[in-house]
C-alpha positions in Angstrom: 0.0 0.0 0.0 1.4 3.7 -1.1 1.5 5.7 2.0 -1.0 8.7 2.3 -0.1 11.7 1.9 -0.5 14.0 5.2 -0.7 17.2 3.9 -2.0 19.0 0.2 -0.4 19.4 -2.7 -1.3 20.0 -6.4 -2.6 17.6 -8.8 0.8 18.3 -11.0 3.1 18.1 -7.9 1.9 15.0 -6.7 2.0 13.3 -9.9 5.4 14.2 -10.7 6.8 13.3 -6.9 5.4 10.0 -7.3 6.4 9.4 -10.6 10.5 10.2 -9.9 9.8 7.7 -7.2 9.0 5.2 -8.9 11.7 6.0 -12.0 14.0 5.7 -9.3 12.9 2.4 -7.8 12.1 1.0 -10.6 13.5 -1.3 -13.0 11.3 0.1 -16.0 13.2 3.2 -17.5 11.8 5.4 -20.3 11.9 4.6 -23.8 15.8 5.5 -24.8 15.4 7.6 -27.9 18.4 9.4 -30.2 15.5 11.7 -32.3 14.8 15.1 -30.9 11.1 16.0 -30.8 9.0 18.2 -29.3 6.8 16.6 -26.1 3.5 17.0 -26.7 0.6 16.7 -24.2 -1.7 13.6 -25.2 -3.7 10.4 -23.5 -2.0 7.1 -24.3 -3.7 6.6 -26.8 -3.7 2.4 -25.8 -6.1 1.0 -23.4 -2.9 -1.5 -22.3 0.3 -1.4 -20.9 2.9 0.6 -22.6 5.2 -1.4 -25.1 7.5 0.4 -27.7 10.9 1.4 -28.6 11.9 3.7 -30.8 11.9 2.8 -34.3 11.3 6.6 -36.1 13.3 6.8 -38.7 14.2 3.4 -39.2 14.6 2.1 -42.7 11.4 0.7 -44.5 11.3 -1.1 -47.8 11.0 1.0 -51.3 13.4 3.3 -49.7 11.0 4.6 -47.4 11.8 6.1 -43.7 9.3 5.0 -40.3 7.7 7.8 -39.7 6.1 6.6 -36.5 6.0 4.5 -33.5 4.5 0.3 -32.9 2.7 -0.2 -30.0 2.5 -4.0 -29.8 -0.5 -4.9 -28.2 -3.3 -8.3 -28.5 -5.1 -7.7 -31.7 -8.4 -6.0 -30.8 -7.0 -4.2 -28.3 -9.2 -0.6 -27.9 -7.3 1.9 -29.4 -8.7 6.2 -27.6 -8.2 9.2 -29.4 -5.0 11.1 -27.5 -6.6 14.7 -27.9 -10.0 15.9 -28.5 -10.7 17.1 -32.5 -12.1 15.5 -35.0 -12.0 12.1 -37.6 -10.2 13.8 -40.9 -12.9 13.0 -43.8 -9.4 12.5 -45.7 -7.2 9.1 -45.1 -9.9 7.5 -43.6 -10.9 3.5 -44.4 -8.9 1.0 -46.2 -5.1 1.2 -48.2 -2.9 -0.7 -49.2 -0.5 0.3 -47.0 -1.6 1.2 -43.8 -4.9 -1.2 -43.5 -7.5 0.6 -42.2 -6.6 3.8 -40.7 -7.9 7.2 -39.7 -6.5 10.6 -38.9 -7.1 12.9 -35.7 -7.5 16.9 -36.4 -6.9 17.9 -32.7 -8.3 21.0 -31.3 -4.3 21.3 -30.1 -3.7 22.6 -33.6 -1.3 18.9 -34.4 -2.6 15.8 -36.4 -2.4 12.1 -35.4 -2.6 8.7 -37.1 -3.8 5.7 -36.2 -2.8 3.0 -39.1 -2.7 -0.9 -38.8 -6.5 -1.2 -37.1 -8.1 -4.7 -36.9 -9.6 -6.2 -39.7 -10.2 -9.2 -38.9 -13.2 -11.4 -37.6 -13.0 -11.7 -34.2 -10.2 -15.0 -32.9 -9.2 -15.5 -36.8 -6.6 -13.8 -39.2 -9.2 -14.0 -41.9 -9.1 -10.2 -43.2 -12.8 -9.9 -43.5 -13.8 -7.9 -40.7 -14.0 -4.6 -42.4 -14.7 -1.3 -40.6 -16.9 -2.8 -37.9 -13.9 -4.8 -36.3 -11.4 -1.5 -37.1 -13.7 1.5 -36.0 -15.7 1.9 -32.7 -19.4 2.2 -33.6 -20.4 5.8 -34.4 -16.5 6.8 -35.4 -16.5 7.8 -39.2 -15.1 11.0 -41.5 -16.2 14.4 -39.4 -17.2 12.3 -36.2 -16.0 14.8 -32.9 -13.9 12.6 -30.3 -12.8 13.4 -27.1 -9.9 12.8 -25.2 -10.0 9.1 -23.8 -12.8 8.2 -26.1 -12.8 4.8 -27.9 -11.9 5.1 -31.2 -11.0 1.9 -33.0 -9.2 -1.4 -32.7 -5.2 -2.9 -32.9 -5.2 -5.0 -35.9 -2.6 -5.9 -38.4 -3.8 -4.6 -41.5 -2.4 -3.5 -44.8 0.9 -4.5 -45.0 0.9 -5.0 -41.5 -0.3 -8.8 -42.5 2.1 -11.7 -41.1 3.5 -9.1 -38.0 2.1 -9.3 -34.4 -0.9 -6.9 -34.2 0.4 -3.4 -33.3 -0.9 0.3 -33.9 1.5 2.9 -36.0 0.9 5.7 -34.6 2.4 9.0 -35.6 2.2 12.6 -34.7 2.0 15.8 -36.5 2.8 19.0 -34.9 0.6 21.8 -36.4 -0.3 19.1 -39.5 3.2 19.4 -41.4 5.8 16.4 -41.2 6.2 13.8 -38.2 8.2 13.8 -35.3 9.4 11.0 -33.6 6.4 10.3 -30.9 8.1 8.7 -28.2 8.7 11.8 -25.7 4.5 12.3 -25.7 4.5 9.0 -25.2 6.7 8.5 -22.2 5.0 11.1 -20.9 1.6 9.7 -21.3 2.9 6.3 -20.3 4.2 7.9 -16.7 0.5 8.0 -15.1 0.0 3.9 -16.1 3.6 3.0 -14.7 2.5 4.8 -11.5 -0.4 2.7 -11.4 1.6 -0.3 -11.6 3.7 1.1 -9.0 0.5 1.2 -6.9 -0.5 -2.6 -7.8 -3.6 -1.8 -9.0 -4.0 -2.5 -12.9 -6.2 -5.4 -14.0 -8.5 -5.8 -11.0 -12.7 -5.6 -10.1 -14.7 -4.4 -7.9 -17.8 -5.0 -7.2 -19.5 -1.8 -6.7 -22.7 -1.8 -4.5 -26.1 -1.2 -5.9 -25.4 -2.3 -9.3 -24.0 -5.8 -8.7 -21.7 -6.8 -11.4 -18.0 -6.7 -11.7 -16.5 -3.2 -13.3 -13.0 -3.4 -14.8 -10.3 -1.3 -14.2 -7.9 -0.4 -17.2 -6.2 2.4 -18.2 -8.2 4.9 -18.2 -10.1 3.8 -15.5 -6.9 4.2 -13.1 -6.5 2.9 -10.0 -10.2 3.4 -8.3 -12.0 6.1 -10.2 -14.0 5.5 -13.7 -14.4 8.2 -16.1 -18.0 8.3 -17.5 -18.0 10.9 -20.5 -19.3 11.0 -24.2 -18.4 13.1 -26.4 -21.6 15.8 -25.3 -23.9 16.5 -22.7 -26.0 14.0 -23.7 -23.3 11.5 -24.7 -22.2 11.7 -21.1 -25.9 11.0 -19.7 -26.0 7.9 -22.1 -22.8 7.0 -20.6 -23.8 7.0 -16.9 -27.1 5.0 -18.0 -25.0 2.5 -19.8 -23.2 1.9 -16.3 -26.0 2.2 -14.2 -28.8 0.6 -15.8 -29.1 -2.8 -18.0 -32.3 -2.0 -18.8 -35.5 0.1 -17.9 -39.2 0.7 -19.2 -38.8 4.4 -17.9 -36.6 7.5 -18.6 -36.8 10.8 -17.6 -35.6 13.2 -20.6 -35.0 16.9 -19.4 -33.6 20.0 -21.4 -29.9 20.5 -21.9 -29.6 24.0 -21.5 -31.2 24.7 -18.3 -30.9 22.8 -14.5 -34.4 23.3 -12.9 -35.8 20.7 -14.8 -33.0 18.0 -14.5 -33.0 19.0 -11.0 -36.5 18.2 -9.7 -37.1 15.2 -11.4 -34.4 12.9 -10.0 -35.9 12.2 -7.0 -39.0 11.2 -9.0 -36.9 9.0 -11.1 -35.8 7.1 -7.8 -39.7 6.5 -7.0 -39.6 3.9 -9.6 -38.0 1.2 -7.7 -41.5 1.1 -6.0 -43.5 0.6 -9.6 -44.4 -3.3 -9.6 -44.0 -3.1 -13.3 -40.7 -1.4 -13.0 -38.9 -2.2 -10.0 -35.8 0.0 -10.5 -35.3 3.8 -10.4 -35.1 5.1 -14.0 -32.1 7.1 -15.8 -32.5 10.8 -17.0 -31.4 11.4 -20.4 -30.5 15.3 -22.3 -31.6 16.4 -25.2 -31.9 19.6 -27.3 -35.2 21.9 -27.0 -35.8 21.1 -30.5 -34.5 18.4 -31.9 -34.1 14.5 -30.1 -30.7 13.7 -29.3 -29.1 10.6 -30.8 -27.4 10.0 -28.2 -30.5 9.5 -25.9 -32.6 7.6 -28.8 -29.8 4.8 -28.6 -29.9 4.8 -25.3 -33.8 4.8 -24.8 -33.6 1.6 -27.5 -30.8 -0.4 -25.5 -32.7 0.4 -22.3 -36.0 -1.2 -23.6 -37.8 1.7 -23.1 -41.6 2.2 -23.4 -42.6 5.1 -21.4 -40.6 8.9 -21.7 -41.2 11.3 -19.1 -40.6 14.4 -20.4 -40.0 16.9 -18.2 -41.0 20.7 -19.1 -43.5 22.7 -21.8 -42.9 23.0 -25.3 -40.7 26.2 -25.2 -38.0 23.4 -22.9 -38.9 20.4 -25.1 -40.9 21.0 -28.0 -43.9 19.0 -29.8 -41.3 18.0 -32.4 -39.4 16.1 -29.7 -42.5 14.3 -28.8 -43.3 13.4 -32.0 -39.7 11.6 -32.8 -39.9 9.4 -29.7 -43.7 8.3 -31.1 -42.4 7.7 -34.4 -39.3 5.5 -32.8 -42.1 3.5 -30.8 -41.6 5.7 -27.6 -44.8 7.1 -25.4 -43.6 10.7 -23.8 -45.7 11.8 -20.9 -45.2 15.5 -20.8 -45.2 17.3 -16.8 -44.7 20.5 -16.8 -46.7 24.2 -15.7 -45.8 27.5 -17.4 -42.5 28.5 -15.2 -39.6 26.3 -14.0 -41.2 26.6 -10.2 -44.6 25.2 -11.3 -43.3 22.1 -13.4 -40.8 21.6 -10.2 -44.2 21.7 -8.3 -45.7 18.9 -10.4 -43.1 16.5 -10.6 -43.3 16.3 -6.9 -47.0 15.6 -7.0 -46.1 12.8 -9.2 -44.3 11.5 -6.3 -47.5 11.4 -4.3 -49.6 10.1 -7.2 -47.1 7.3 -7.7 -46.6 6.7 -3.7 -50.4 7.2 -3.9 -50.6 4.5 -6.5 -48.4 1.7 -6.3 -48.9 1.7 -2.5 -45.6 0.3 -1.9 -43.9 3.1 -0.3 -45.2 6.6 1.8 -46.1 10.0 0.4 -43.3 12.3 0.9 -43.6 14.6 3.8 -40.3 16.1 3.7 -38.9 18.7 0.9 -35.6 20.4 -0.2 -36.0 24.0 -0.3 -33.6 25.3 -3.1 -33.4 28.3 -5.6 -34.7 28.1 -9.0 -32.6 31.1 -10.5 -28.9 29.3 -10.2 -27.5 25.7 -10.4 -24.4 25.3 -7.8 -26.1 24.9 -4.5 -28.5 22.1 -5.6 -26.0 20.2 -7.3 -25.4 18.0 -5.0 -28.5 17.7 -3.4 -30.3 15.7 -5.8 -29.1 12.1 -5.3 -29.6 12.1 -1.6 -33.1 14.0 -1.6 -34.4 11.0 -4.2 -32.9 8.3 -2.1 -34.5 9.6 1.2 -37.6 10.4 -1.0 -37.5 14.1 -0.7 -39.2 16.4 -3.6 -36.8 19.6 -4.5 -39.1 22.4 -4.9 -37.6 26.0 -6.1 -37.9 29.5 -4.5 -36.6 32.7 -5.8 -34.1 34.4 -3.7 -36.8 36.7 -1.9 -40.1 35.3 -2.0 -41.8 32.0 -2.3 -43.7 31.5 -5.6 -47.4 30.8 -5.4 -46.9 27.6 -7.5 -44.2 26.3 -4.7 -46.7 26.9 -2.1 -49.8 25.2 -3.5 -47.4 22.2 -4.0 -46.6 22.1 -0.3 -50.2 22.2 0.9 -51.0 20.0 -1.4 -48.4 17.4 -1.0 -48.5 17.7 2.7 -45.3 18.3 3.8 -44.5 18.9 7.4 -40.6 19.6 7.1 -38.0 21.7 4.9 -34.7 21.5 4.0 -33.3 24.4 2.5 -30.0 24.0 0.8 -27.9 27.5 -0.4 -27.1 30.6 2.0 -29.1 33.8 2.2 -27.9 34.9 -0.9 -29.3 31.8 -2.3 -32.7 31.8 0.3 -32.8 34.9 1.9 -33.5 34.7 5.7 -37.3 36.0 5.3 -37.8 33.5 2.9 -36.9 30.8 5.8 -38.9 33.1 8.1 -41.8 32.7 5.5 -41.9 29.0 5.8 -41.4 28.9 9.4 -44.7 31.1 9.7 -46.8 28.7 7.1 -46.3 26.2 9.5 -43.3 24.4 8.3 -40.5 22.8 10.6 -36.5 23.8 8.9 -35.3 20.8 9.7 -31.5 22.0 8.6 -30.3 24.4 6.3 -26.9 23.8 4.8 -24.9 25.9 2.7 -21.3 26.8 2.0 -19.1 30.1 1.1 -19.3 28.0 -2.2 -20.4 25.3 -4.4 -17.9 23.1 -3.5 -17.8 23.5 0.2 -21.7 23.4 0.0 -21.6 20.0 -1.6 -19.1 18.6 0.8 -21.6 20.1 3.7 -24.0 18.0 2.4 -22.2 14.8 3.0 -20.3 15.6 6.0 -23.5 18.0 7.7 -26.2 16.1 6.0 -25.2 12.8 6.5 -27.6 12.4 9.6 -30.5 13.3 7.5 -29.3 11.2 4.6 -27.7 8.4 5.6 -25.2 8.1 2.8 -24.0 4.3 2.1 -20.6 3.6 3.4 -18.3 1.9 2.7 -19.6 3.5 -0.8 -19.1 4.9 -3.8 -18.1 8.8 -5.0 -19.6 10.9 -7.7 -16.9 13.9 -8.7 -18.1 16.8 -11.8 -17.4 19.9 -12.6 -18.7 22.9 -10.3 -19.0 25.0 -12.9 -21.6 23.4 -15.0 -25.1 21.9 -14.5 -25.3 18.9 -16.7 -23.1 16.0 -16.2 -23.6 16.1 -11.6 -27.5 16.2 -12.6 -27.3 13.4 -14.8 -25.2 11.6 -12.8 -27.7 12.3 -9.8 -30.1 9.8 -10.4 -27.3 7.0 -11.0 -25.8 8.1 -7.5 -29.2 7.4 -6.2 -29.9 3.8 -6.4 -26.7 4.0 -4.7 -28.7 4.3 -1.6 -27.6 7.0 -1.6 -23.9 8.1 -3.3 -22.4 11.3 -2.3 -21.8 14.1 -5.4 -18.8 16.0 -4.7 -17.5 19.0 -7.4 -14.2 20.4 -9.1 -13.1 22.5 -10.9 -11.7 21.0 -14.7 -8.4 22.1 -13.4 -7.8 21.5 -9.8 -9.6 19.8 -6.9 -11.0 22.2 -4.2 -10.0 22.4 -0.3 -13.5 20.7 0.7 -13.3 18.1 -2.0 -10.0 17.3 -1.3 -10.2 17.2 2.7 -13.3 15.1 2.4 -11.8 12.4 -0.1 -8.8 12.2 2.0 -10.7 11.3 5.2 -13.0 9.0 3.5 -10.3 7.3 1.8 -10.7 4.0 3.3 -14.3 3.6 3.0 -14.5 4.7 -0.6 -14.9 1.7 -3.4 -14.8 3.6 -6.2 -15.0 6.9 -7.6 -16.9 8.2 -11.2 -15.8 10.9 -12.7 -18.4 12.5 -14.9 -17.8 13.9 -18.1 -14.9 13.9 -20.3 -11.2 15.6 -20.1 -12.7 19.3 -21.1 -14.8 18.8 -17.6 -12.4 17.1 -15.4 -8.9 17.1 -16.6 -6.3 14.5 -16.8 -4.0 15.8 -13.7 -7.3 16.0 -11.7 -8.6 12.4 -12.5 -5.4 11.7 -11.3 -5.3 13.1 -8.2 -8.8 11.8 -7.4 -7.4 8.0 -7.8 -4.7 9.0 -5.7 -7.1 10.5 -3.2 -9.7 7.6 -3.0 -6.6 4.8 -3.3 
């Protein structure tokens, strides 16, 4: 076991102190390399131990020069795009010479390639695999990629045939000639050799709530899993894919606004209670006005039958509805004419349902939160649906009419109000006190991060998070991917949702990861390297290891 680390220090510093120790206790030296070249930031881009020796340069037959690197890896191996950019519509598909292949245009400004990918059927050396066994499904000319994101498959194409199976990779600096790769490389390699420092490649855990084995590999280093696509609502399919095999249910919500998102997770959670369901239900993204993709596939792989779509027209429109009927889908629209009404009717849906199925009580507890900014509730809404809590919204100063009706009529007896007075402003508190209402807490922070770790620390009596358990980590700074993630961390019974920023892990976060170390099985990060950077992923494994 690595010792802990007493005291803070930055994501950079702690990789690079444990890094020269382990070059200097270690057997395993960089990659020895007489070409100078300029070292470039990039994810390995092999889901495998690192394997290669410099062979730029080297002669090739016809007179040619190797302009790249081989990786040697098991054919089939999953091959992730080392920068974010997009699939050149040039150079893409089969030749002669380099098999199937494809080009990276990264947002960096430099090109990469990718040459040698599998072509064969899978456990043969047939050469009739096409595309489908070389390219990751929805990879093709123009397709965006992120960082980390599954591209294709190591092969031994083109005249790669009769040589172990092995990528040529090659990189471009600002799209002119190629440089020798292997000082991005070693770089890239250094966060996988730590792991192996660490002892932790190539293991499972079984993580509670879900039961089935997850694997760890590369990019899933050390304890935490990365759970991104390559949007909003990629990301959403993502955590579904991990936390749901199947479900009759989803809950769709806008992409561009939190309110929605927000109040409906603790209704998906209700859904465990449904006798024809018996699980709570993902939440999905998509666009006001068109159906995402993204959350089409997803609905399909889920089984789904029945689409809650949270919001009016002017959130989701008609049109939306009328793409999930024509793909076999029934939406069931909630929504009043302001975000604090369709807030208010998603939690009477919880008392319908309770109401209904009979297999669990009415609610008669509810989050008290603002409706005019996302940070404070953030965290809020995985252990609100677990404890069967509706969120309902409030402006800064005043208590809408359509939050109060939804109280009386849901019957609740007791508030929580999550944000400080600049979120709900003491007469607002004083409001509800004189309506009746018991405050049973209100927690808040100086910010969004030291709110959310208040909720887990502070609000743990009310909420009874599961430990030993798992960790939800996004970004601070954005609504989308800690809401969708919320009603995964849910069924976790519930899972606490703690925030970063994309490049650095706040004081609260930090101090609460590093007490709970022991007790934490794993860790998801949500959303890809834009969200959460690589240096902060991997101080989070180092955190939670």
């Amino acid at each position: 076991m690595f010792p802990k680390l007493p005291f803070r220090v930055s994501s950079l510093t702690l990789l690079i102190v444990l890094s020269l120790i382990y070059f200097q206790n270690s057997a395993i030296s960089l990659t020895a390399h007489p070409h100078s070249a300029p070292v470039i930031d990039i994810v390995y881009p092999i889901k495998a131990e690192p394997s290669y020796s410099c062979s730029f340069g080297a002669p090739r037959s016809g007179g040619r020069t190797h302009q790249g690197e081989d990786i040697f890896v098991p054919k089939g191996t999953p091959l992730v795009a080392t920068v974010s950019g997009f699939i050149s519509e040039g150079n893409f598909g089969l030749s002669s010479l380099a098999g199937y292949r494809l080009w990276i245009v990264g947002v960096d400004g430099n090109s990469y390639f990718y040459a040698h990918l599998n072509n064969d059927t899978p456990g043969t050396d047939d050469g009739a695999g096409g595309e489908g066994t070389a390219y990751a499904p929805g990879i093709g000319p123009g397709s965006w990629v992120e960082a980390g994101q599954v591209i294709a498959y190591a092969g031994d194409s083109g005249n790669a045939e009769g040589t172990p199976p092995h990528l040529h990779f090659e990189i471009h600096p600002d799209g002119g000639g190629a440089v020798c790769t292997v000082p991005s490389l070693d770089k890239a390699a250094t966060p996988w050799r730590l792991e192996s420092l660490l002892g932790k490649t190539n293991f499972y855990a079984k993580v509670p709530g879900i039961g089935s084995d997850i694997p760890r590999d590369f990019d899933n280093m050390v304890v935490v899993k990365r759970l991104q696509g390559a949007t909003s609502h990629g990301t959403a399919a993502a955590i579904s894919q991990t936390g749901w095999i199947s479900s009759k249910v989803a809950i769709l919500t806008r992409d561009d606004h939190f309110s929605d998102a927000l109040a409906s997770i603790p209704l998906a959670f209700t859904f465990m209670n449904d006798p024809n369901v018996d699980t709570p239900v993902p939440l999905l993204l998509t666009s006001s006005k068109k159906l995402s993709p993204e959350s089409l596939a997803e609905m399909k792989r889920l089984g789904v039958e029945i689409v809650l779509v949270i919001g009016g027209p002017a959130a989701i429109s008609d049109g939306v509805l009328g793409e999930l009927r024509a793909a076999g889908i029934t939406p069931d629209r909630i929504w009043q004419n302001s975000l604090y009404g369709t807030a208010a009717d998603v939690a009477r849906r919880m008392r319908i349902n309770a109401l209904q199925w009979g297999t669990f009580s009415a609610p008669d507890t509810a989050v008290i939160t603002t409706g005019e900014n996302f940070p404070d509730a953030l965290a809020v809404s995985s252990p609100a649906a677990a404890n069967n809590m509706p969120i309902l919204l409030v402006s800064p100063t005043a208590i809408p009419s359509e939050t109060l009706a939804a109280l009386q009529d849901l019957q609740i007896k007791k508030l929580l109000i999550v944000g400080g007075a600049g979120a709900v402003h003491p007469s607002v508190e004083e409001a509800l006190r004189n309506k009746g209402y018991t405050i049973t807490a209100r927690i808040w922070g100086n910010t969004e991060y030291d709110t959310a770790a208040k909720i887990v620390n502070e609000g743990n009596g009310l909420f009874n998070f599961t430990v030993p358990g798992v960790a939800f980590i996004a970004r601070g700074d954005h609504f989308s991917d800690a809401l969708a993630g919320g009603a995964f961390a849910a069924r976790m019974n519930p899972a606490p949702i703690l925030l970063v920023q994309p490049g650095s892990v706040p004081q609260p976060t930090w101090d609460y990861l590093a007490k709970t170390s022991s007790s934490t099985t794993i860790g998801y990060v949500l959303g890809g390297y834009g969200a959460v950077s690589y240096p902060v992923k991997t101080e989070l494994n180092l955190l939670i290891f």
